[in-house]
C-alpha positions as CSV (number, residue, x, y, z in Angstrom):
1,X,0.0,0.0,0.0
2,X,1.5,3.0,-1.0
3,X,1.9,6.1,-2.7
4,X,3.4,10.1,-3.1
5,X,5.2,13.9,-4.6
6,X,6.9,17.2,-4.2
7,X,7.9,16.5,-7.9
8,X,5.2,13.8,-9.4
9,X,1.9,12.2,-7.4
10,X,1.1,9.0,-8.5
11,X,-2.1,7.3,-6.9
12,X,-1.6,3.6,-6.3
13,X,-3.8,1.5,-4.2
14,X,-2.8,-0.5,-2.3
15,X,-5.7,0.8,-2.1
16,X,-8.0,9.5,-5.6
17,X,-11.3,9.9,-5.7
18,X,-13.6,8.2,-8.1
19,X,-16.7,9.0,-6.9
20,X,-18.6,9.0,-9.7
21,X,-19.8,12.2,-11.8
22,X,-22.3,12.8,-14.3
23,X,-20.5,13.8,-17.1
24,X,-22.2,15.7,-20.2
25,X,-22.0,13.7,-23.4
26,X,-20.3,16.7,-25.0
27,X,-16.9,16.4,-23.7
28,X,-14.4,14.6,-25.5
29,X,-12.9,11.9,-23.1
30,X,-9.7,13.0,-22.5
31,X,-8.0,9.8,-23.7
32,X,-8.3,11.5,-27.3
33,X,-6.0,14.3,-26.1
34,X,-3.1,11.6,-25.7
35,X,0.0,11.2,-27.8
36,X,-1.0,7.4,-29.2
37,X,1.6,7.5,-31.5
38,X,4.4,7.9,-28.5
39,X,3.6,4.2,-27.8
40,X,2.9,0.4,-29.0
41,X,0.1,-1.2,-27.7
42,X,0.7,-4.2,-25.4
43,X,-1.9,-6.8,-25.1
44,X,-3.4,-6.8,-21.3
45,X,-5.4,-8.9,-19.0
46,X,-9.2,-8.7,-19.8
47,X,-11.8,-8.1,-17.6
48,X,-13.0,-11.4,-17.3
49,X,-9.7,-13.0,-16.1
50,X,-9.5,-10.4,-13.5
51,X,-12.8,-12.1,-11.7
52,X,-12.0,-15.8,-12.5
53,X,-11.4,-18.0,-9.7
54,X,-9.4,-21.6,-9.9
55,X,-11.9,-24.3,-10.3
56,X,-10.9,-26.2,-7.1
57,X,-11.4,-22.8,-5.6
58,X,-14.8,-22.6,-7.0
59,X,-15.9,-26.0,-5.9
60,X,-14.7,-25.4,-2.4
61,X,-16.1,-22.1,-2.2
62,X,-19.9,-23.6,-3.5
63,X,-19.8,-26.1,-0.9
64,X,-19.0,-24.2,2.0
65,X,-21.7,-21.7,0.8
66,X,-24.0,-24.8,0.2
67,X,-23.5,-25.9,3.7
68,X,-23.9,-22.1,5.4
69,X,-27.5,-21.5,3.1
70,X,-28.7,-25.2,4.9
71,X,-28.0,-23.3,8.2
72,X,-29.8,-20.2,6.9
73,X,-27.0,-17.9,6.8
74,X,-27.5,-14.9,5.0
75,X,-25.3,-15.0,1.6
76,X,-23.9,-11.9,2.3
77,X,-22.5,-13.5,5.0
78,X,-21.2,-16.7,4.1
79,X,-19.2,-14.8,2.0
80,X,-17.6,-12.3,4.9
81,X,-17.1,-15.3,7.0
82,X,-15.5,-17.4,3.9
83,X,-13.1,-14.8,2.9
84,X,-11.8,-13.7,6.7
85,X,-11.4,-17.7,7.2
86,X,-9.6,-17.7,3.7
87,X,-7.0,-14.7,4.1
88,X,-6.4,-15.8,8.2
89,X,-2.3,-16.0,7.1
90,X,-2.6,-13.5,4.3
91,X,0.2,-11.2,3.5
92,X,-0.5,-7.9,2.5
93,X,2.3,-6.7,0.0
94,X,0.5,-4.3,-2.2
95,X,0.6,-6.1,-5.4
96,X,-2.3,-5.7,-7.5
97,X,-3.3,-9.3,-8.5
98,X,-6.1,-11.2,-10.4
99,X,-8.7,-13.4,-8.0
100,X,-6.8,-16.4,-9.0
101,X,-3.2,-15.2,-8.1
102,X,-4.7,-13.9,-4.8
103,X,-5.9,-17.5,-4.0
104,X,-2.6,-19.1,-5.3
105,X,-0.5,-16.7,-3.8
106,X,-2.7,-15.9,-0.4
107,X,-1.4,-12.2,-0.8
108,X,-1.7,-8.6,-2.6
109,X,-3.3,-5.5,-1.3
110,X,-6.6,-4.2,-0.8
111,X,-7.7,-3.5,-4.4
112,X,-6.6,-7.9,-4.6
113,X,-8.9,-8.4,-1.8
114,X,-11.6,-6.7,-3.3
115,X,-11.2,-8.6,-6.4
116,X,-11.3,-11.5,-4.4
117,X,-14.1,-10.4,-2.6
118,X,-16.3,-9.5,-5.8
119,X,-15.3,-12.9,-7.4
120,X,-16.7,-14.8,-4.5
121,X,-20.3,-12.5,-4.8
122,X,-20.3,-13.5,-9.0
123,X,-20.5,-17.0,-7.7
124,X,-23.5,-16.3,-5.3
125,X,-25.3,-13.7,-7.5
126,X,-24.9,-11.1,-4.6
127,X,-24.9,-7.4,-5.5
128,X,-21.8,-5.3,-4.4
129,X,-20.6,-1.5,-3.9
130,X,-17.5,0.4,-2.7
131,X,-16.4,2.8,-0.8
132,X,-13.0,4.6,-1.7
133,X,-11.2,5.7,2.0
134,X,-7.9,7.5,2.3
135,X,-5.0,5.9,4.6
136,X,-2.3,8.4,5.3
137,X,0.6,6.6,4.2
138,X,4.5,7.0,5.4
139,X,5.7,8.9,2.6
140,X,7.7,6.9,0.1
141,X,10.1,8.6,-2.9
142,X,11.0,6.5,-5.7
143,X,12.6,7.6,-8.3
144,X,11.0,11.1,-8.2
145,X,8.5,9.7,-7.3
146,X,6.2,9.8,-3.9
147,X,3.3,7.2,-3.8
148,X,-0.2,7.7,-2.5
149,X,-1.9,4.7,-0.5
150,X,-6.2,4.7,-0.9
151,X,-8.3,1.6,-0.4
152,X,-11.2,0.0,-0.8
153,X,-14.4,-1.4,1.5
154,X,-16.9,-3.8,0.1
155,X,-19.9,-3.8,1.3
156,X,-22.0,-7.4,0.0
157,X,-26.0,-6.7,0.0
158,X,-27.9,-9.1,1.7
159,X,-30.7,-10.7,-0.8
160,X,-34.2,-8.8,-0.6
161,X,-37.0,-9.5,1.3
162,X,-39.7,-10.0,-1.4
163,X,-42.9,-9.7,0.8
164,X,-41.8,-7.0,2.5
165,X,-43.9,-3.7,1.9
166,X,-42.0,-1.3,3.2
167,X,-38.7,0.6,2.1
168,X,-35.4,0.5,3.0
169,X,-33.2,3.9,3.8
170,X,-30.2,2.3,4.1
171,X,-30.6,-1.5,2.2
172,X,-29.3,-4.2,4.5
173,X,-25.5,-6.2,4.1
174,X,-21.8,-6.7,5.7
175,X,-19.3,-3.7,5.1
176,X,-16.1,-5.9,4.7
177,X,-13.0,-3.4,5.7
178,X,-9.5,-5.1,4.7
179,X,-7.6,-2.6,6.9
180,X,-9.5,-1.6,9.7
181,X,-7.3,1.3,11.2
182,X,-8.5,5.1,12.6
183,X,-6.3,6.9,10.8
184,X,-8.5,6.9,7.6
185,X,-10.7,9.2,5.6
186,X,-14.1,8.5,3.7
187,X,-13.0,9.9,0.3
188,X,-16.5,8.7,-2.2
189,X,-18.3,6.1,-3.0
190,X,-17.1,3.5,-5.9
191,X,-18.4,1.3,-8.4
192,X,-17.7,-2.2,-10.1
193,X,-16.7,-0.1,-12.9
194,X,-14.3,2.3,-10.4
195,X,-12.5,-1.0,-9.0
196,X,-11.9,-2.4,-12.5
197,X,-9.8,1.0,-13.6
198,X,-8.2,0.7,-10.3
199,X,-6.9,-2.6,-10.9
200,X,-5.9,-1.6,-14.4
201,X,-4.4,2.1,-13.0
202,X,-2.4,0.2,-10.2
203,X,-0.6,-1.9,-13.0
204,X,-0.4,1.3,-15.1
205,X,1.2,3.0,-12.3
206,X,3.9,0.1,-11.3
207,X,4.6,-0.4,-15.2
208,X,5.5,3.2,-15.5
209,X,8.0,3.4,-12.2
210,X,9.7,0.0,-13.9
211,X,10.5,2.7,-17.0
212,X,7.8,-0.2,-19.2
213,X,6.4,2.9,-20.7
214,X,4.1,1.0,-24.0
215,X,2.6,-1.4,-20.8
216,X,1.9,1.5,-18.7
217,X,0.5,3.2,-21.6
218,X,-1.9,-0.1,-22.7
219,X,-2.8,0.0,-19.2
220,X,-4.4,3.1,-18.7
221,X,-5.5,2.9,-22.0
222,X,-7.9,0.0,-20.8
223,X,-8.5,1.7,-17.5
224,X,-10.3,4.7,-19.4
225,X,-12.3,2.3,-20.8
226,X,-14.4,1.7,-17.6
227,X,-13.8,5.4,-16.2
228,X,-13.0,7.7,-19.0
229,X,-12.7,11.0,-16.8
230,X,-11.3,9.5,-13.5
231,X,-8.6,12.4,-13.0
232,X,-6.0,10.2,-11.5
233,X,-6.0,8.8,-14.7
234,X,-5.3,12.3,-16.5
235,X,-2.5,12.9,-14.0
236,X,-1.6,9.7,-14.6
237,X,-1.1,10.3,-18.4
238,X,-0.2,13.3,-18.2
239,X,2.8,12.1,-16.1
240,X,3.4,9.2,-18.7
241,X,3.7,11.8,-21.7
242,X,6.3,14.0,-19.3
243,X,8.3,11.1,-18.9
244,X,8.6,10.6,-22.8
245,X,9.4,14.4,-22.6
246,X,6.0,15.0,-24.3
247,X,5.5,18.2,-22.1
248,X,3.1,19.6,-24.4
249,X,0.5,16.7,-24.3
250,X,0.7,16.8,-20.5
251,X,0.0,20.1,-20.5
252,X,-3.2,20.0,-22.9
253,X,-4.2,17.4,-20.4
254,X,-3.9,19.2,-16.9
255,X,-5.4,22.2,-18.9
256,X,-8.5,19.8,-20.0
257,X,-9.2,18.7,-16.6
258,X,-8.7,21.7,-14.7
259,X,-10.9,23.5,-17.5
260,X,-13.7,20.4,-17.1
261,X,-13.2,20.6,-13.0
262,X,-11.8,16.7,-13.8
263,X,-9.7,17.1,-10.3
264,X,-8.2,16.1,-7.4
265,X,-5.7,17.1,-4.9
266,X,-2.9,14.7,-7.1
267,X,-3.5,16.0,-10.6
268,X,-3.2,19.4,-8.9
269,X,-0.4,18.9,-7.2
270,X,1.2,17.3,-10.5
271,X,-0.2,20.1,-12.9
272,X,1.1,22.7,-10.7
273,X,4.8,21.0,-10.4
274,X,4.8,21.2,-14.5
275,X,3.9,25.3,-14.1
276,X,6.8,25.8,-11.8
277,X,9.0,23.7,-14.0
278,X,7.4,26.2,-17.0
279,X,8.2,29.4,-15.0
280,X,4.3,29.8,-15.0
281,X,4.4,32.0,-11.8
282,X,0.4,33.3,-12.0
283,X,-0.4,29.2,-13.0
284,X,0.8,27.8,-10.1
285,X,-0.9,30.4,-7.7
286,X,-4.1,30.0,-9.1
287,X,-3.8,26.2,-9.0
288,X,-2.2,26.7,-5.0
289,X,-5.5,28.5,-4.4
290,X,-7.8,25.5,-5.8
291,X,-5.5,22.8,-4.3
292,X,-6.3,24.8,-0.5
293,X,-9.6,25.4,-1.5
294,X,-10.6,22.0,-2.4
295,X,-8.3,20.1,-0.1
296,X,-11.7,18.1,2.2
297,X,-9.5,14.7,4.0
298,X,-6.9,15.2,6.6
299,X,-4.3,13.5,3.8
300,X,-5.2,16.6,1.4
301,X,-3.9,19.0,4.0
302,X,-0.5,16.8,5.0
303,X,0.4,17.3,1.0
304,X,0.0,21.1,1.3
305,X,2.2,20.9,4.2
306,X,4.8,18.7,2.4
307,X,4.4,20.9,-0.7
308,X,5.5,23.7,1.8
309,X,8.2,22.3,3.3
310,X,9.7,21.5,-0.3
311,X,9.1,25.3,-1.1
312,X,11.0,26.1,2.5
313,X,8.0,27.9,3.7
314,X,8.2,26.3,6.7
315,X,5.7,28.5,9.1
316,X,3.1,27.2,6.4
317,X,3.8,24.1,7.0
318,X,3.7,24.7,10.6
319,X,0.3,26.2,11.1
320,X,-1.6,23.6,8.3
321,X,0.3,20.5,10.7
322,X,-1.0,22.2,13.7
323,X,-4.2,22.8,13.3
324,X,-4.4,19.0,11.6
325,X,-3.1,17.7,15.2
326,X,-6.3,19.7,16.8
327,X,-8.6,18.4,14.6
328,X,-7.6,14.9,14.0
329,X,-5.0,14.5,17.5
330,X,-5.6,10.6,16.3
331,X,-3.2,10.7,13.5
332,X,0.0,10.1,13.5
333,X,1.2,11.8,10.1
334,X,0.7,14.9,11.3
335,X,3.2,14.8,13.7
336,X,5.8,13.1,11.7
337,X,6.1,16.0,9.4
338,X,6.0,18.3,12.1
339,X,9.3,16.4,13.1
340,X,10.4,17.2,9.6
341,X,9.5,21.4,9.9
342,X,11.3,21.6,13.2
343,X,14.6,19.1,12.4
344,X,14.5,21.8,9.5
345,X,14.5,24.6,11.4
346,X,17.4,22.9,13.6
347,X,15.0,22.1,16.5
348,X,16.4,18.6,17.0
349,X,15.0,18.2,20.4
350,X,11.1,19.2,19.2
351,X,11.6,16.8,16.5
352,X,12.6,13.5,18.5
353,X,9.1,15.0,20.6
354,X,7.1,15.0,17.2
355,X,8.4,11.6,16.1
356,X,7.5,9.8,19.3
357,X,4.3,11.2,19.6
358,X,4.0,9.8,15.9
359,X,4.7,6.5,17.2
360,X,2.9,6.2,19.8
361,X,-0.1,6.8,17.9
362,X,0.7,4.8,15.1
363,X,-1.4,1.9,14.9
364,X,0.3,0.2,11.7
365,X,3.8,-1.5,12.9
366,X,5.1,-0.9,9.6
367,X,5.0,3.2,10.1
368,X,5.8,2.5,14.0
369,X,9.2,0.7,12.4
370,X,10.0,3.8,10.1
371,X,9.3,6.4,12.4
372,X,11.4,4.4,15.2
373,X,14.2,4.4,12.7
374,X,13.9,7.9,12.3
375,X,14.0,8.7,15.8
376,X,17.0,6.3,16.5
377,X,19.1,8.0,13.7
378,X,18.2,11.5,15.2
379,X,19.1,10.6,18.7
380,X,22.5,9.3,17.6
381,X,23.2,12.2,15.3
382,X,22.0,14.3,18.9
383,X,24.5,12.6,20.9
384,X,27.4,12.7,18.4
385,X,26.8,16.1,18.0
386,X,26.9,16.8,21.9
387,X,29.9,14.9,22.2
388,X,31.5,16.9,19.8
389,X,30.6,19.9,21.0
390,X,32.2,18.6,24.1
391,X,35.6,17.9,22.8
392,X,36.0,21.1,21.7
C-alpha cells in the first residue's frame, strides 16, 4: 500500500477519488488528447480474467456456501465469514493481482482483496458497492516519485426480502474493511466499474516506475475504458507523456481537466509542479489556491504541508500541521512531518518530541518501524553532535 510527490503524485492502491460524476456527453474523453503515437500497444489482462477463480477454488467455495445457506445464513455473509477464514495467514504486500493469483499466492493489497471479494459475490449472485477511503501513508520517494496509499471497502448486500412492503433507507448487508485502522478518511463512493480501472491504474502505475512505458501506456488505455474521466488517470497520463518528454501533451491534459473541474488534490499537485517547471508563476498560484480550496480529508492538507516544506516555507507548513493535530489529534502523520518542519528549522529536540508522539499513535507496525528508525538515527546524530561539541 503506498503512494506520493513534491515533484510527481502517483495514486496507487494499495488501495484519488472516483466517486462517480455525471459527465455531459459533449466532452471529449480526455483519452483522445493523448500522444498514441508515442507508444505500442501491449496486449493486457481482460476483464474477465481479472474475476476468474481456480476451479478447485470454486468447488470449495460452492460447498461451503452450500453448507452455510442449509444453516440459513444470510449470503452476504457466508461470504464475509469465507473470505476472513480464507485470508487468516494473508500477506499484505501491495501487489495488485487477479482473483486467482490472490488465492494461489494468499497475498496482494486491498484492491486484490476486493477482487477476491467480488469474485466470490459473481458465484452467489450477490450485488456489491464500494467505498474509496484515504490511509495516510509513510511517505515513500521513488525515483522522483512519492506514492499515495487509498483503499477500498466492500460492502455485500444481503438478498431482498420479497414480501416486505415497506422501504429501506439504508438496504441491508456486511461492510467488509481489509484494513480496519482510525487513521482513515471517507474519500466517495465506488463502483464495479471504479475498481476495475483501479486494478488496471495500479498496473499502469507500477509499469511506469519500472520505466515499461508502452505497458503502462496499454494499461491506462484499458482503464479509461471503464472510467474515461477519473482524473488520477489524467494525472496519470499526463505524467506518462512528461516522462517521454512530451510536455506539451501533459500540458493540454492538466489544462482539459482543470478546464472540465476533472480534479483532485494529485492532478493538482502534478499540474502545478509542470507550471513551476514552466516558470508559469500566475499558474501555479491559481492552481495553490484550488489545491487549498478543495483540499476536504486530513491526507489533502498533509500534502499542502509537504508541498510547503519542499518550497522552504516552513511557518506554512507549521500552522496547516498544527491545526491537523487539533482536529484529528488521532493521526500520526501529522506529527511526523512536524518532526520534519522543526529538524528543519534545527530544533532537534522538538523533533525527536514529534516523532515519538507519531509513534505512539501509530497503529500500523510498519509506520511505527519507520518512524522508530527515524528517531534512533536522530538521537544518535544528537549525541554525536553533543559529544563533539564537548571535545572542543
Amino acid at each position: 500500500m503506498k503512494y506520493f510527490i513534491l515533484l510527481l503524485f502517483l495514486t496507487l492502491v494499495g488501495c484519488s477519488h472516483t466517486a462517480e460524476k455525471t459527465t455531459p456527453i459533449q466532452i471529449t474523453p480526455p483519452v483522445t488528447l493523448m500522444n498514441h503515437g508515442l507508444f505500442r500497444p501491449i496486449p493486457v489482462t481482460q476483464e474477465a480474467r481479472i474475476f476468474m477463480l481456480p476451479e478447485h477454488e470454486q468447488r470449495d467455495f460452492k460447498e461451503y456456501a452450500q453448507q452455510a445457506q442449509e444453516k440459513q445464513v444470510r449470503v452476504d455473509r457466508i461470504i464475509a465469514d469465507y473470505l476472513e477464514s480464507r485470508i487468516s495467514n494473508f500477506s499484505y504486500d501491495g501487489a495488485t493481482l487477479t482473483a486467482s493469483e490472490v488465492v494461489q499466492r494468499n497475498e496482494g493489497n486491498c484492491i486484490s482483496l476486493a477482487i477476491l471479494t467480488q469474485a466470490y459475490a459473481n458465484l452467489l449472485g450477490v450485488q456489491t458497492s464500494f467505498s474509496e477511503v484515504a490511509s495516510i501513508p509513510v511517505y515513500k520517494q521513488q525515483n522522483q516519485t512519492i506514492l499515495i496509499s487509498h483503499h477500498f471497502k466492500t460492502k455485500l448486500y444481503a438478498p431482498v426480502e420479497q414480501k416486505q412492503d415497506w422501504v429501506y433507507f439504508i438496504r441491508p448487508g456486511t461492510v467488509i474493511d481489509y484494513f480496519p485502522v482510525t487513521d482513515i478518511a471517507f474519500v466517495g463512493s465506488a463502483s464495479y466499474q471504479d475498481l476495475v480501472a483501479k486494478y488496471y491504474a495500479n498496473l499502469a502505475t507500477e509499469a511506469l516506475l519500472k520505466k515499461q512505458y508502452n505497458l503502462s501506456y496499454s494499461l491506462l488505455i484499458k482503464a479509461f475504458e471503464y472510467t474515461p474521466y477519473d482524473p488520477e488517470l489524467i494525472s496519470l497520463a499526463a505524467v506518462l507523456h512528461r516522462r517521454y518528454d512530451d510536455t506539451n501533451t501533459a500540458q493540454k491534459l492538466y489544462e482539459f481537466a482543470y478546464d472540465n473541474q476533472f480534479i483532485s488534490s494529485n492532478l493538482l499537485h502534478n499540474y502545478s509542479f509542470l507550471a513551476q517547471q514552466l516558470g508559469n508563476t500566475k499558474l501555479v498560484k491559481k492552481l495553490d489556491k484550488t489545491l487549498y480550496d478543495s483540499a476536504k480529508t486530513p491526507f489533502d492538507f498533509i500534502q499542502l504541508a509537504e508541498q510547503a516544506i519542499a518550497r522552504h516555507q516552513y511557518l506554512n507548513a507549521e500552522n496547516i500541521l498544527k491545526k491537523l493535530t487539533h482536529d484529528t489529534p488521532y493521526l500520526p502523520e501529522p506529527f511526523f512531518s512536524l518532526a520534519k518542519v522543526s529538524y528543519l528549522k534545527g530544533d532537534t529536540k522538538a523533533a525527536q518530541h514529534y516523532l515519538q508522539t507519531a509513534i505512539d499513535k501509530a497503529e500500523d507496525q510498519k509506520k511505527q518501524g519507520i518512524y522508530q528508525a527515524k528517531l534512533n538515527t536522530l538521537k544518535q546524530f544528537d549525541s554525536s553532535y553533543n559529544q563533539i561539541k564537548e571535545q572542543n
